[in-house]
C-alpha positions as CSV (number, residue, x, y, z in Angstrom):
1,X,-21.0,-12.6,22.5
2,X,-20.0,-11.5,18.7
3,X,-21.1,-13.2,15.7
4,X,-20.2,-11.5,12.8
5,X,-22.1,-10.9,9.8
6,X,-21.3,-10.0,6.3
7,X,-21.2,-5.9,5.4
8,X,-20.2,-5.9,9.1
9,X,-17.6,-3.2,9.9
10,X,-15.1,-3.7,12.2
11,X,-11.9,-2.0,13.3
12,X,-13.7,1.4,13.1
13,X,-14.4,0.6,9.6
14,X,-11.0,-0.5,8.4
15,X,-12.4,-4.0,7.7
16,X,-15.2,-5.4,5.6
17,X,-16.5,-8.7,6.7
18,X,-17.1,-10.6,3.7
19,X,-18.4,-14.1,4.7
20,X,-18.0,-16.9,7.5
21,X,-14.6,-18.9,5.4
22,X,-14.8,-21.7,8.0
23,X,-15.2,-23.1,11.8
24,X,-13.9,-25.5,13.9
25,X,-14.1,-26.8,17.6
26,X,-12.4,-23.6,18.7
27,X,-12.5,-21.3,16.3
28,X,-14.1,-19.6,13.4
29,X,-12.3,-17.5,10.0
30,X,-13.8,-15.1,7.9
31,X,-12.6,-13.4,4.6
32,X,-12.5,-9.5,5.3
33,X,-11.6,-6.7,2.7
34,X,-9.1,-4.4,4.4
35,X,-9.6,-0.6,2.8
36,X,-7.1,0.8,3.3
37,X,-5.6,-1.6,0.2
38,X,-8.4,-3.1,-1.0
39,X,-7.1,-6.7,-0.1
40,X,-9.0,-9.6,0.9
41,X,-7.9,-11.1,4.2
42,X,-8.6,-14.1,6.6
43,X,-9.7,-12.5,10.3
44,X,-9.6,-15.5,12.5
45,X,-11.4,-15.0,16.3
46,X,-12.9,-17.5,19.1
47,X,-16.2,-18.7,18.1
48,X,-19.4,-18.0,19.8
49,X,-19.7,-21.1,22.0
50,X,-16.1,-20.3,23.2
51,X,-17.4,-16.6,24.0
52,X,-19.9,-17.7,26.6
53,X,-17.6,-20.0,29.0
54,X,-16.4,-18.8,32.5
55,X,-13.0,-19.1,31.2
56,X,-13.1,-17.1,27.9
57,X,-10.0,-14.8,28.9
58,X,-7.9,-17.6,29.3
59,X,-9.3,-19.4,26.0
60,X,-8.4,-15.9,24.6
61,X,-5.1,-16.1,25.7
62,X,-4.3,-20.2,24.4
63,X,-6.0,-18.2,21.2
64,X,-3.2,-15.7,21.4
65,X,-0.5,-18.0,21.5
66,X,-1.1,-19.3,18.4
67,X,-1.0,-15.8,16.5
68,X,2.4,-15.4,18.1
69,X,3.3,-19.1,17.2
70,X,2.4,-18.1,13.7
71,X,3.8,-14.7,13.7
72,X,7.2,-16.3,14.8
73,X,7.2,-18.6,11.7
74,X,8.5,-17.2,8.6
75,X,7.9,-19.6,5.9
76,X,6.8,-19.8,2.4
77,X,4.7,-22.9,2.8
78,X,3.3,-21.4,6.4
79,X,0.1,-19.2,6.3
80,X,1.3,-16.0,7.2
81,X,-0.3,-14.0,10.3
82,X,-0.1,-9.9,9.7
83,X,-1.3,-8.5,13.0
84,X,-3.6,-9.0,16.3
85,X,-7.1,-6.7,16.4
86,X,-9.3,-6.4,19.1
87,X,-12.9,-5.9,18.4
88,X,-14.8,-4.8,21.9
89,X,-13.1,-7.5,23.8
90,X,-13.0,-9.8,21.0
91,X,-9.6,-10.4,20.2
92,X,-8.6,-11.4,16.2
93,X,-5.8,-13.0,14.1
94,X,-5.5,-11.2,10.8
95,X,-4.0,-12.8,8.2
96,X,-3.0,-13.7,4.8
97,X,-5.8,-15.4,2.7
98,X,-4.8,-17.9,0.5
99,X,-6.7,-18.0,-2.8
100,X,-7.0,-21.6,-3.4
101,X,-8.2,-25.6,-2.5
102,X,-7.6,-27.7,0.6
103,X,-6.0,-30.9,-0.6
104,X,-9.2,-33.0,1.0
105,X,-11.3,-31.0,-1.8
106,X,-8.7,-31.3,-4.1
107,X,-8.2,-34.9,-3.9
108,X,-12.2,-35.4,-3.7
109,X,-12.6,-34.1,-6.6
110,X,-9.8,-35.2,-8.7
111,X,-9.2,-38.4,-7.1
112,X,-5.9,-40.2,-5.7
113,X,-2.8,-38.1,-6.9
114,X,-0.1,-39.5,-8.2
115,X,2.9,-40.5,-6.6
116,X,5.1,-37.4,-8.0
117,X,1.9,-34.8,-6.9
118,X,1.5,-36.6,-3.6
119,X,5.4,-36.4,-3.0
120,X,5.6,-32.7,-4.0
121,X,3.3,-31.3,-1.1
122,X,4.5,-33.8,1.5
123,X,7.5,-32.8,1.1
124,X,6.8,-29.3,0.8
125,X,4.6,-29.5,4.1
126,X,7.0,-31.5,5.8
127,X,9.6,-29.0,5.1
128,X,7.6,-26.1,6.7
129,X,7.2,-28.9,10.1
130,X,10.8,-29.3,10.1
131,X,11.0,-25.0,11.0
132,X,7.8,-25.1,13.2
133,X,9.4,-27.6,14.9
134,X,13.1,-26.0,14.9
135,X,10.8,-23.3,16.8
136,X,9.9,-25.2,19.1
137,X,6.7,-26.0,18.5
138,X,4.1,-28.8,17.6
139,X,1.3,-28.4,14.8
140,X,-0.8,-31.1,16.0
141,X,-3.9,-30.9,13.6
142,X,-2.0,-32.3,10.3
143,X,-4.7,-33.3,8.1
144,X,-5.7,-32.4,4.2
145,X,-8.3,-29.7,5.4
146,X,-5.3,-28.0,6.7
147,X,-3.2,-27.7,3.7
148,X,-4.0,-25.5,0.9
149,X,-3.0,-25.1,-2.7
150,X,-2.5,-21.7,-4.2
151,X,-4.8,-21.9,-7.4
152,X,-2.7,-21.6,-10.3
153,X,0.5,-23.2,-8.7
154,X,1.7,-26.7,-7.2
155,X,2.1,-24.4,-3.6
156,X,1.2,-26.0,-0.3
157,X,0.6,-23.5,2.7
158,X,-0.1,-24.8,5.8
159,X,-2.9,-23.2,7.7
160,X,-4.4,-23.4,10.8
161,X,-2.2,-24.1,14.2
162,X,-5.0,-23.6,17.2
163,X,-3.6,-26.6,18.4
164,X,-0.3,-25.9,18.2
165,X,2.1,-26.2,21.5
166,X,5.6,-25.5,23.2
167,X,7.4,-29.0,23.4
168,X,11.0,-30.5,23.9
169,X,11.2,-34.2,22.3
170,X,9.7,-36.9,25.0
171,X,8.0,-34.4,27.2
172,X,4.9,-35.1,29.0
173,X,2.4,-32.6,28.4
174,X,-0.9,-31.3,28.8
175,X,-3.1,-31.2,25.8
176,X,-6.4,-30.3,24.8
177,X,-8.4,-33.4,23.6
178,X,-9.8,-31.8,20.0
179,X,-8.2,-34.1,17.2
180,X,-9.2,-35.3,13.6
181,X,-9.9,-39.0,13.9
182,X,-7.6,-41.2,10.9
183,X,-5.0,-38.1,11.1
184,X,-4.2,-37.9,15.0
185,X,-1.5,-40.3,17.0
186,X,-2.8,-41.9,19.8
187,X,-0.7,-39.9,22.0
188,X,-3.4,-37.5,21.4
189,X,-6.2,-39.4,22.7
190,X,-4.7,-38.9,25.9
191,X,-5.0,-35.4,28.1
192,X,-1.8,-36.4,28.9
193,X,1.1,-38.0,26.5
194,X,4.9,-37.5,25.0
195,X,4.6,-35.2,22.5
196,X,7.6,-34.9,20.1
197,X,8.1,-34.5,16.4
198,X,7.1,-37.6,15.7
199,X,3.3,-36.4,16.4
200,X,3.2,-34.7,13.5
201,X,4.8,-37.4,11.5
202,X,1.7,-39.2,12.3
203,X,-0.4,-36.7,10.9
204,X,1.9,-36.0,7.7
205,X,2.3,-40.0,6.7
206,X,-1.6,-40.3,7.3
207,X,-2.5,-37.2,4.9
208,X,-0.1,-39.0,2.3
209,X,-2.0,-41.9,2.7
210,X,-5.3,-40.0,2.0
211,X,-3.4,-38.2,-0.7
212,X,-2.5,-41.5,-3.0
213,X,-5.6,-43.7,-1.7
214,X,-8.4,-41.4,-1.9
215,X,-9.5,-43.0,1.5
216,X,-9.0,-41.4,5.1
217,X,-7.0,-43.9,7.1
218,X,-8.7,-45.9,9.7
219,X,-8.4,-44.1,13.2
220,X,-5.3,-44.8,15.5
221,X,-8.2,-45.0,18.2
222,X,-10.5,-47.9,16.9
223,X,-11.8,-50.7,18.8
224,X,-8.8,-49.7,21.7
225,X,-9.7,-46.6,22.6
226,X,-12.5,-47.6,25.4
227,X,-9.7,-50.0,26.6
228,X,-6.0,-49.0,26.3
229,X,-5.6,-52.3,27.5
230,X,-5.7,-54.1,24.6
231,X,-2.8,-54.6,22.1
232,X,-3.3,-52.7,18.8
233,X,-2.1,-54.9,15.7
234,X,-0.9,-52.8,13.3
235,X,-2.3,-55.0,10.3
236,X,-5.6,-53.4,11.0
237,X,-4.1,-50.2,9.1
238,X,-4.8,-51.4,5.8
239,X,-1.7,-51.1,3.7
240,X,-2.0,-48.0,1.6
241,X,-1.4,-50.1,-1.3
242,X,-4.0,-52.2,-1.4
243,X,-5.8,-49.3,-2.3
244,X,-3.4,-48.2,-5.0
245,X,-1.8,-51.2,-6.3
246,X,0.5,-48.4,-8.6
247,X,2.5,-46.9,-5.3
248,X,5.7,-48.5,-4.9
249,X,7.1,-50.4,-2.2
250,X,9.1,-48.0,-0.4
251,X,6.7,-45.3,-0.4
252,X,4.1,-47.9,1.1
253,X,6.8,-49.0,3.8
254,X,7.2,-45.5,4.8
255,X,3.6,-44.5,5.2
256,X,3.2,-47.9,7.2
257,X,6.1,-46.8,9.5
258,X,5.2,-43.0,9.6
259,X,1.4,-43.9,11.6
260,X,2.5,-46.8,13.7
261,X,0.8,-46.9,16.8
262,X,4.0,-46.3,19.3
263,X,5.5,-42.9,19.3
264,X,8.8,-44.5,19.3
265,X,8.9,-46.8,16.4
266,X,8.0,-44.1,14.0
267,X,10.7,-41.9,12.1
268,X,11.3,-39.1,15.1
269,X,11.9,-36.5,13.2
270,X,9.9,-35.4,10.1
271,X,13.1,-35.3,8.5
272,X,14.0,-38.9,9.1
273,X,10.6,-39.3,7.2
274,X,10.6,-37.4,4.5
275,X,14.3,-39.6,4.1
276,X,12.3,-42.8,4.1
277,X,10.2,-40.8,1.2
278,X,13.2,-40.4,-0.7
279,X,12.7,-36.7,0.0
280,X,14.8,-36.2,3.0
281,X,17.8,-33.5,3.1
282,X,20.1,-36.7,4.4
283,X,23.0,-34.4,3.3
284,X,23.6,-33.6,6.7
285,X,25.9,-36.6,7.1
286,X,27.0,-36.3,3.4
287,X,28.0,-32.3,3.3
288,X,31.8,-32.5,4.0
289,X,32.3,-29.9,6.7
290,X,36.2,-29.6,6.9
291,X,38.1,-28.9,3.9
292,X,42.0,-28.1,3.5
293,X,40.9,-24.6,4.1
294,X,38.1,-24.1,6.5
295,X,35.7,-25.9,9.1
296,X,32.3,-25.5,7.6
297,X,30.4,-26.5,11.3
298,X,29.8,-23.1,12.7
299,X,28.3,-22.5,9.3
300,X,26.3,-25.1,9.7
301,X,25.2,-24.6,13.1
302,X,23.7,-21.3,12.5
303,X,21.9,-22.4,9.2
304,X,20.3,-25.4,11.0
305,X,19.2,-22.5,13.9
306,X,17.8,-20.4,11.3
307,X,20.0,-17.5,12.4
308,X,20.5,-16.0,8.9
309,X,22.1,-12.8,9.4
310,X,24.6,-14.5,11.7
311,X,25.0,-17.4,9.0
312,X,25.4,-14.4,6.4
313,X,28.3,-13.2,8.4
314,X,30.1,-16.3,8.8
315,X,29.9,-16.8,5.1
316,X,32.0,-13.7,4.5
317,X,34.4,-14.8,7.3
318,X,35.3,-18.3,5.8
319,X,35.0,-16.7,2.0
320,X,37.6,-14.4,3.1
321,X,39.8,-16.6,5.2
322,X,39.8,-19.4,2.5
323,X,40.8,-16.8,-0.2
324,X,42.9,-15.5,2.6
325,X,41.9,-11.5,2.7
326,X,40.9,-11.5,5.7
327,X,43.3,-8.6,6.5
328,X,42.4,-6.6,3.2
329,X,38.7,-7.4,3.8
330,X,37.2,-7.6,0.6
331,X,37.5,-10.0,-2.9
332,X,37.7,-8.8,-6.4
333,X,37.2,-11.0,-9.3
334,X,40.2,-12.9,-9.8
335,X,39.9,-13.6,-5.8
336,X,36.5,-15.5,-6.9
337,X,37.8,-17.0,-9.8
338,X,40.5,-18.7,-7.9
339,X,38.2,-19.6,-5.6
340,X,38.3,-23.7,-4.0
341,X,35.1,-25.2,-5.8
342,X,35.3,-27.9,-2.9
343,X,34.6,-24.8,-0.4
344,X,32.5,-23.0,-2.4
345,X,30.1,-26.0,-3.1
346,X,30.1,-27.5,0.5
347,X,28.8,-23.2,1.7
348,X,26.5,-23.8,-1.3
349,X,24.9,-27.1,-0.4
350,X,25.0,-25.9,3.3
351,X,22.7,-23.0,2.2
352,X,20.0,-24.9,0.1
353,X,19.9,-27.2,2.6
354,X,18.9,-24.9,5.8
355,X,16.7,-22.9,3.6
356,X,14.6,-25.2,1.6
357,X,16.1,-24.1,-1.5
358,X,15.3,-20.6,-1.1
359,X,18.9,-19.2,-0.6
360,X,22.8,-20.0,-1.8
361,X,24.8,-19.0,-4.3
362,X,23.6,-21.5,-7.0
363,X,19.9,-19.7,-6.7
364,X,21.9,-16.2,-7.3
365,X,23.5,-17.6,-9.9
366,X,20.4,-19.1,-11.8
367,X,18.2,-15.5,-11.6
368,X,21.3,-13.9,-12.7
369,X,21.5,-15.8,-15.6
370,X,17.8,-15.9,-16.7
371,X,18.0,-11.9,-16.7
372,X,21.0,-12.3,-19.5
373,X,23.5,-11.7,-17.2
374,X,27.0,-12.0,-18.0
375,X,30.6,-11.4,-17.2
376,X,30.2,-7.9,-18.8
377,X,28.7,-5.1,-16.3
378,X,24.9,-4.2,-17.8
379,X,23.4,-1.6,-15.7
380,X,19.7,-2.7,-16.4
381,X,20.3,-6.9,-15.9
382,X,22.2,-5.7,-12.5
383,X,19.3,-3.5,-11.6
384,X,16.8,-6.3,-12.3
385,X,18.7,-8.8,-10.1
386,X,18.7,-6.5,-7.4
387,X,15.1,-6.4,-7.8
388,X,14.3,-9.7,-8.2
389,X,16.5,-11.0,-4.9
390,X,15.2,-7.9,-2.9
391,X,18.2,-5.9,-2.6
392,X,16.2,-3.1,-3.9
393,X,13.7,-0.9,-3.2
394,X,11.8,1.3,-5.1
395,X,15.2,2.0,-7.1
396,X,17.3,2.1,-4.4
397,X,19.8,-0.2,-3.2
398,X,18.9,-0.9,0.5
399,X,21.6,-0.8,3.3
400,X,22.9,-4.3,4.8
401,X,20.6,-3.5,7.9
402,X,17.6,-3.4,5.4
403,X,17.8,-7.1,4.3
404,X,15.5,-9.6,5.3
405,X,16.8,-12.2,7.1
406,X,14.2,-14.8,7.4
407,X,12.6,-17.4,5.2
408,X,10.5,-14.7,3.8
409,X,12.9,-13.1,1.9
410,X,12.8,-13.5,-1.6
411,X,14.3,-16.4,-3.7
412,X,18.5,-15.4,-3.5
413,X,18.3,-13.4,-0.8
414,X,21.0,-14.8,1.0
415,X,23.9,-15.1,0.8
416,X,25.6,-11.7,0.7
417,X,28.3,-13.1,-1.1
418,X,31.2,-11.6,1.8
419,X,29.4,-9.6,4.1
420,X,31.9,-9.8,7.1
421,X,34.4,-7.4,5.5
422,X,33.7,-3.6,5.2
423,X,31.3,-5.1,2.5
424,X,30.1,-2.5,-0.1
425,X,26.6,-3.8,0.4
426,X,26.7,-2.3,4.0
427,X,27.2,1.5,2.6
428,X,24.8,1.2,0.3
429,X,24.2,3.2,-2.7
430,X,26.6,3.7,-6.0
431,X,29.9,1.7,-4.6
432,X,27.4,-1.6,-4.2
433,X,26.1,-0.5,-7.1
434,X,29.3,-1.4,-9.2
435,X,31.1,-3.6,-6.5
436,X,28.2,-6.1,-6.4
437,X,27.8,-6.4,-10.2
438,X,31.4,-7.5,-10.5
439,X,31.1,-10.1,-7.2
440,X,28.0,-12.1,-8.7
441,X,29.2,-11.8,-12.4
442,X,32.6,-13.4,-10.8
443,X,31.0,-15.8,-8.7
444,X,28.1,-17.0,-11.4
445,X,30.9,-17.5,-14.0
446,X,32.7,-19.4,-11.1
447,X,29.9,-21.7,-9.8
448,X,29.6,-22.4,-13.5
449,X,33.0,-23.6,-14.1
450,X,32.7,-25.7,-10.5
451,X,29.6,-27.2,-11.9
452,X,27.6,-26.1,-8.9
């Protein structure tokens, strides 16, 4: 058994145990300084009375999964797992550590939020759900202890998924029983259930409920969980608003339909949810897809699968077949300036949509605007907006193969503007250098004009 201490050394003295961080049913975190960079990480490993059960190796495997569950997700409002370590048998999650406040502290010591606070990390949360879930998996511990705020910024990261599982909508599955009474669906309180998005809606609309009440919400469990017999009347939730007489209506509604009791009268996707909110990316229905020019549903396919390089691709296929150069391969600037604002605000939206904000054109367009840019080539603004979206590195313009093409690029990262043709960006070096100035001085001036 391995309790580590502070001072401790650990990895053949590549890690520092600082102190114990925190410890739950399963497992326990501590902060650790890594020397090779001097940064402080989270080291995350089975706790002691985990250590000492007959089945340990296969708790140490369940304990796995979740590292490559986590490893798999690449989100900006998803604590981020580095690597795996093992200690003398003791296997470890090393991670990112998040300098900041869980929002049950936060809101404990500040009291209820306001609506517009409350909103802004639900909907930030519920965003990082909707890709665990386009993963394929379930959190299953959605609470305010599991959320943290980066100090200095209005940044929720979701943290902790030992609970998290494999699932397909409806399926009945085996789960462990741990589970944070006021936060967990009764689904949960079963070793068997149907799991589907839905069970974290549970958990999302109850942490908003803590969020602009100040009060945990009653369990799902009371007074029927000794007999599932018994019919559970939902007025025994009491309305978040009697709590908060300020909340509006609809956000009360939602909240009210986000923890009922029956998987299947909630919203079933957290997306559905975060619609109710007001908050919901309900453009999926109101994104036109087919325009004179082009069908925009592959595009859309791809971005909703969260295969970015392959959406990347498409981009430059339909750019270049709308402008149709297709057989020349490539757009100048009067190609862009001519360009259909109907098709390039639908590849836009399509974008911003699938990525949260993080990538599209408009995104591109603001950054290279903030650094002065222009229509005029300026060596040091282009150089600064390659920085800034990460198509450099230190001073050198990477190769298309380079690019990151996940949700942890930076801000712009994505699109590539036409990267299907014998794009510039692809060879690299002085021709991208000059070649992508003109493309994103075209297409901001463009996107401008389109009022996108």
């Amino acid at each position: 058994m391995q309790i580590w201490t502070p001072n401790q050394l650990v990895q053949k003295g590549r890690f520092t145990i600082q102190k114990i961080l925190g410890s739950g049913g399963f497992g326990i975190t501590y902060t650790a300084i890594d020397q090779r960079t001097g940064k402080l990480l989270v080291i995350k490993t089975l706790k002691h009375v985990q250590q000492i059960k007959q089945d340990f190796q296969q708790r140490q495997v369940k304990f796995m999964n979740e590292a490559l569950q986590l490893a798999n997700c690449k989100h900006p409002h998803v604590v981020q797992v580095h690597e795996i370590i093992d200690e003398n048998g003791l296997l470890g999650i090393v991670m990112e550590y998040i300098d900041g406040v869980d929002l049950n502290t936060y809101v404990d010591e500040r009291g209820r939020l306001s609506e517009d606070e409350a909103l802004r990390y639900i909907d930030q949360v519920g965003q990082a759900l909707e890709y665990v879930h386009s993963q394929g998996f379930l959190h299953r511990d959605i609470k305010p202890h599991n959320i943290i705020l980066r100090r200095g910024k209005q940044e929720a990261v979701l943290i902790d998924f030992g609970l998290a599982r494999e699932f397909g909508t409806g399926e009945v599955l085996s789960m462990m029983s741990d589970r944070t009474e006021g936060y967990t669906p009764i689904e949960q309180y079963n070793s068997k259930g149907n799991f589907g998005a839905y069970t974290d809606v549970y958990g999302l609309a109850a942490t908003l409920y803590f969020l602009l009440t100040g009060n945990a919400p009653k369990a799902a469990d009371e007074e029927i969980v000794t007999s599932f017999r018994r019919k559970y009347d939902h007025q025994q939730l009491p309305p978040p608003k009697e709590y908060n007489p300020y909340m509006s209506d609809r956000i009360n509604q939602a909240i009210l339909k986000g923890m009922e009791l029956e998987p299947q009268n909630r919203p079933q996707t957290v997306l559905e949810f975060r619609t109710l909110l007001d908050l919901g990316s309900g453009e999926s229905s109101s994104i036109k897809l087919i325009t004179a020019k082009m069908d925009y549903t592959q595009l859309r396919d791809l971005l909703a699968a969260g295969k970015w390089r392959e959406a990347d691709q498409e981009t430059g296929r339909v750019m270049l077949a709308v402008a149709r150069r297709k057989k020349e391969g490539w757009l100048n600037a009067v190609h862009i300036d001519n360009f259909p604002c109907e098709d390039l605000s639908i590849m836009n939206q399509l974008w911003v949509k699938y990525s949260h904000g993080r990538f599209g054109f408009s995104e591109q367009k603001r950054i290279y605007q903030s650094l002065g840019g222009t229509r005029s080539y300026d060596e040091k603004i282009w150089q600064g907006f390659g920085d800034r979206v990460g198509w450099r590195r230190g001073e050198e313009w990477l190769y298309y193969k380079d690019l990151t093409f996940n949700l942890s690029a930076p801000v712009a990262h994505l699109p590539t503007c036409c990267p299907d043709s014998p794009h510039i960006i692809r060879f690299g070096g002085g021709l991208w250098f000059w070649f992508g100035s003109l493309v994103i001085s075209s297409l901001a001036s463009r996107l401008a004009k389109c009022n996108i």
